[in-house]
N, C-alpha and C positions, 0 to 999 in steps of 0.2 A: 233440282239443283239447289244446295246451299248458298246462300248470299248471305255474306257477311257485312256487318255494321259499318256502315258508313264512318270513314278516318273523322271525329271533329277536328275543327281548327279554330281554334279561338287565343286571342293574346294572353288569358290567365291559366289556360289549360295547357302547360307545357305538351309535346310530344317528347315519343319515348329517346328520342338524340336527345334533346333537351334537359329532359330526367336525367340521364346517363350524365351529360355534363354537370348537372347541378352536385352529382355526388360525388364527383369527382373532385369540385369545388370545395365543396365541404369539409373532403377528405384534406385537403392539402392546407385550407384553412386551420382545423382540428389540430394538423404536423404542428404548424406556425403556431398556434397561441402556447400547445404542447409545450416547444423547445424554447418559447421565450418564460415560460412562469419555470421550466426546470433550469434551465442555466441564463436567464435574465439576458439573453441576445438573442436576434432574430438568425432569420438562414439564407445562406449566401445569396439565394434568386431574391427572395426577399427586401435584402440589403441594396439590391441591386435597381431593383423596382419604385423604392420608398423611399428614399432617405431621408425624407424632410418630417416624415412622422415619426416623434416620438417614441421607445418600445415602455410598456406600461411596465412599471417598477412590479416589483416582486417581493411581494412582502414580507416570505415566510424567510428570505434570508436579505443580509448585508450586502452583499456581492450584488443584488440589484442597484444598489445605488453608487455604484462604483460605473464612470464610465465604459460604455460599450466596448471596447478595445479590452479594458481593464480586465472587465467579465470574462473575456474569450482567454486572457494570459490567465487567468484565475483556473480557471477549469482547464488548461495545458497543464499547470502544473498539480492539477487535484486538489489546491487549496481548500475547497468546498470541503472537503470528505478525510476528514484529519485519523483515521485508522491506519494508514499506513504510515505515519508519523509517529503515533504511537507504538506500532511495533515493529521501529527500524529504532527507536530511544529505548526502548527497555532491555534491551540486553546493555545498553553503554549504561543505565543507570545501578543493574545490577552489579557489574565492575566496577562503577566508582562506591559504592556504597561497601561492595566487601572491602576495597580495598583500607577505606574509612575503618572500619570494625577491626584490620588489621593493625592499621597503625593510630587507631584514637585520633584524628581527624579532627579537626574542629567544626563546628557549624557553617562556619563562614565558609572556609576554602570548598566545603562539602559544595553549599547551595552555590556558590559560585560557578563550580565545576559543572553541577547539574542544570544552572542556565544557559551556560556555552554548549555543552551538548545537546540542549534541546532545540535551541537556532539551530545550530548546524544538522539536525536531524530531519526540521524541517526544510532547510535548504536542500539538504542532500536528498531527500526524498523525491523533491519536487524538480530538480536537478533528472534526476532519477527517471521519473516520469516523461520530462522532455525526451531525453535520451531516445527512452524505451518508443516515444512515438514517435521521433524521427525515423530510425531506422522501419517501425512498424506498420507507419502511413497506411501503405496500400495492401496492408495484410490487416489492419484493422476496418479498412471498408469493407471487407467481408467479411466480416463478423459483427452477431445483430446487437450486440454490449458494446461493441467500442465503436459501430459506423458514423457517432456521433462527435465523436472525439474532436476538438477544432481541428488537427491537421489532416486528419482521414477524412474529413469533410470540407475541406479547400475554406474554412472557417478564418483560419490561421494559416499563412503563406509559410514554408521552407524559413525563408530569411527572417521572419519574426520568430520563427523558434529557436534561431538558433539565437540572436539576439534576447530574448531571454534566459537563455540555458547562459549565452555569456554572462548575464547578470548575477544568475545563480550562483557560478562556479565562482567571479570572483568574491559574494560574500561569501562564502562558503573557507574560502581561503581566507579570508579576514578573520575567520572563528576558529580558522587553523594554526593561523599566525599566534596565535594567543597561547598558546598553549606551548609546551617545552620541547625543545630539537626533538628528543627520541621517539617523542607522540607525532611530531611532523611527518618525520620519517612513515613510522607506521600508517600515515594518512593518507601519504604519495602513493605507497604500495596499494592500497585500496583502491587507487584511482582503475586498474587494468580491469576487476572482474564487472565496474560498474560498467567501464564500455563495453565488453565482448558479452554482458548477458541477454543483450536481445537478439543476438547473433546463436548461441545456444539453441533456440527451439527451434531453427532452421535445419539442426545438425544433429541434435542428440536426444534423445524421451527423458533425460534428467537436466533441465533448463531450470527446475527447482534446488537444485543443489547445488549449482552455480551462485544462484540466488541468496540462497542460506550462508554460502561464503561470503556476499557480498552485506549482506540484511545482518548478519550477526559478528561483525566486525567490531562492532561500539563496544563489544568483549573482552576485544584487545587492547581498544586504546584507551579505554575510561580509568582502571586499572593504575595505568605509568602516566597521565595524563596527571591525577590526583598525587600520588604519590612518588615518581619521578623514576630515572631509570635503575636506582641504584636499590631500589625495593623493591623491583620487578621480581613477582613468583610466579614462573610460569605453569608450576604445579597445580595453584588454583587457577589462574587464567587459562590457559588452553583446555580441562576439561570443559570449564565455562562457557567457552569458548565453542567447541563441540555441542557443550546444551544446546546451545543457544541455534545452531547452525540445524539439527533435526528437528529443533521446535519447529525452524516456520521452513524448512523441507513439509514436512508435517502439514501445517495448515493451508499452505501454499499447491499443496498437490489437491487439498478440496480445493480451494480455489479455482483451480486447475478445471474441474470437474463440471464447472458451469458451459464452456465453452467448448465440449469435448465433440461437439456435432459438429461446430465450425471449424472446429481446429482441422479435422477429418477433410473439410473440403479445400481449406486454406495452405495445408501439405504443412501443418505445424505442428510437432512433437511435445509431449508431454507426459509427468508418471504418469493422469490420467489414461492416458492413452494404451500405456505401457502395461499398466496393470487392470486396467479394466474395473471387472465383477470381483476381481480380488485383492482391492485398493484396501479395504478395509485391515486385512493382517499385516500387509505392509504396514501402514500407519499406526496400529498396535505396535510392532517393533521400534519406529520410531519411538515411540512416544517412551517407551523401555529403556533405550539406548540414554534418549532426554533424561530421564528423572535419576536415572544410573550416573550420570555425568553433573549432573545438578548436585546431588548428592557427595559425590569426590568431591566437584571444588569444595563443599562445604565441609568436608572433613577434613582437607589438606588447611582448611582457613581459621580451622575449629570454632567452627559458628554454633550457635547455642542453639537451645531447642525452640525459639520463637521461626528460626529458620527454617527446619524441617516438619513442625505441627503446621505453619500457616502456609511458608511458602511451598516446600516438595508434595507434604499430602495436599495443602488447597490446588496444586497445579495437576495433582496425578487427580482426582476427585472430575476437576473440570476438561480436565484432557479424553480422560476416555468417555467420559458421558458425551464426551463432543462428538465419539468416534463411534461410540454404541447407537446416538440419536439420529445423526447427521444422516439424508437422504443423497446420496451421489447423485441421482439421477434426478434432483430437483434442482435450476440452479438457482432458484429461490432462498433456501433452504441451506446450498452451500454458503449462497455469500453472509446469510446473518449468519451460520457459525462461524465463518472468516472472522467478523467483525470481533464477535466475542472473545475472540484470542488477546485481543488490545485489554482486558480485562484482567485477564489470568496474567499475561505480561504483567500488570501494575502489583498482582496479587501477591508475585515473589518479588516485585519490589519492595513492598508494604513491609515484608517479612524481613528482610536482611534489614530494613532501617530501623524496623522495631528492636531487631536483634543487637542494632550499633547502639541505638540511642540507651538500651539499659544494661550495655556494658559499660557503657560514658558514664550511664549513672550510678550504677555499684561501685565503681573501680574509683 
């Protein structure tokens, strides 16, 4: 008969419960330093456990040295991560600058124009984001990209979101105030598809086109904003308008494409979804419909060829390399070419300003 080794027991020789705890330890330790060096706050048990220590600053951004509270509104509203700001502003930049090129514009009112849109870009973003995690709270616990989120993580209570999201709206309104009746107008109208879009992917596989109504708006108002209602051309604005609307349909459906395993268990709709292994034609069409319509307004605006060498082909050049290169099924891979779209946005801005600034100067 086998006889097996005698259990030791000694106080520096853990047994194997022991062991099993210590790496459990470890493991939750690891979560903890994790979540405080990426968004500079610790986690709710955490908070709960410690208060009186210190969380160790965080060097590699600002945002650590902003009070603990501070931190958590910072990352509700995405402030960290400014790519959605930048292309929720690039379609308003593109409207106010054709509109400039139309009517010789001056510098001043120009850059004016373009720093009231870009606050309220970032507000309404950020705005945006609350929203979308109100309503989303307990659909983003299940999902392993956003279970971090303050409010999917009881990080950030109900009543403090919405207490910011109040703050947002009212400057947001303050950047609205500024601007002339008919652009107000247009700005109230915006207010419906920001609320009902996180309601969308509860109900329909195109929660992205929703979005694209709501994300490519600054088309409409940049436009009559700059130059007022009585030069309103809706010939070049609404195609614009439409660009603007399949562009981030477009990138927004990769987007999309990260989350497509949770979405599945979460009972959340999307074109990912919708279209699968054949995402890729789809978003060729877009991106067809995009340059097609980018194209009209600029010929209804009669923009010069700095507009269509830099902006339409640099945009059709980085569109489909995005759409020939991009891995769907990586959601690594989706989100930096998400990100890269913030780019191509600036790249037909760059275009229409070059096109204004050297008709300012010939003329």
């Amino acid at each position: 008969m086998l006889k097996t080794a005698p259990r030791i027991h000694h106080p520096f020789i853990p047994t194997q419960c022991q062991w099993t705890n210590i790496l459990l330890v470890n493991k939750h330790n690891t979560f903890s330093v994790s979540l405080r060096q990426t968004f500079g706050y610790s986690s709710l048990s955490e908070s709960k456990q410690n208060k009186t220590q210190p969380i160790p600053a965080v060097k590699r951004s600002w945002f650590s040295r902003l009070p603990e509270r501070w931190t958590a509104y910072a990352h509700l509203s995405r402030a960290y991560n400014p790519t959605g700001t930048f292309l929720l502003y690039s379609p308003c930049t593109w409207s106010i600058l054709m509109g400039a090129y139309s009517i010789n514009s001056s510098l001043f009112d120009v850059s004016k124009m373009l720093a009231l849109f870009g606050v309220g870009s970032f507000l309404m973003r950020s705005a945006g984001c609350v929203v979308n995690d109100l309503w989303d709270r307990k659909l983003d616990a299940k999902v392993e990209r956003s279970k971090s989120r303050p409010l999917a993580s009881r990080l950030v209570s109900v009543r403090e979101g919405v207490s910011v999201l109040g703050v947002q709206l009212t400057a947001s309104l303050g950047i609205l105030l500024q601007l002339n009746p008919y652009t107000i107008k247009l700005g109230v109208a915006s207010l419906l598809p920001v609320c009902i879009y996180p309601a969308m992917k509860r109900i329909t596989y195109y929660p992205q086109v929703v979005l694209g109504l709501t994300f490519g708006y600054g088309a409409v108002m940049g436009w009559p904003a700059l130059v007022g209602e009585a030069c309103m051309n809706w010939s070049v604005v609404a195609p614009l308008y439409l660009s603007a609307v399949s562009w981030i349909v477009l990138y927004d459906t990769i987007y999309a494409h990260q989350d497509k395993r949770d979405d599945v268990k979460a009972n959340v709709y999307s074109m990912a979804l919708r279209y699968g292994d054949n995402t890729k034609p789809v978003l060729t069409g877009l991106a067809l419909f995009q340059l097609s319509m980018l194209t009209t307004a600029g010929i209804c605006n009669s923009q010069g060829p700095l507009f269509y060498t830099i902006g339409v082909a640099g945009a059709a050049y980085r569109i489909f390399s995005m759409i020939y290169k991009v891995n769907l099924d990586s959601p690594k891979d989706c989100f930096s070419w998400f990100k890269k779209n913030s780019n191509t946005g600036f790249l037909v801005t760059a275009a229409i300003a070059l096109d204004w600034l050297a008709k300012a100067y010939t003329s």
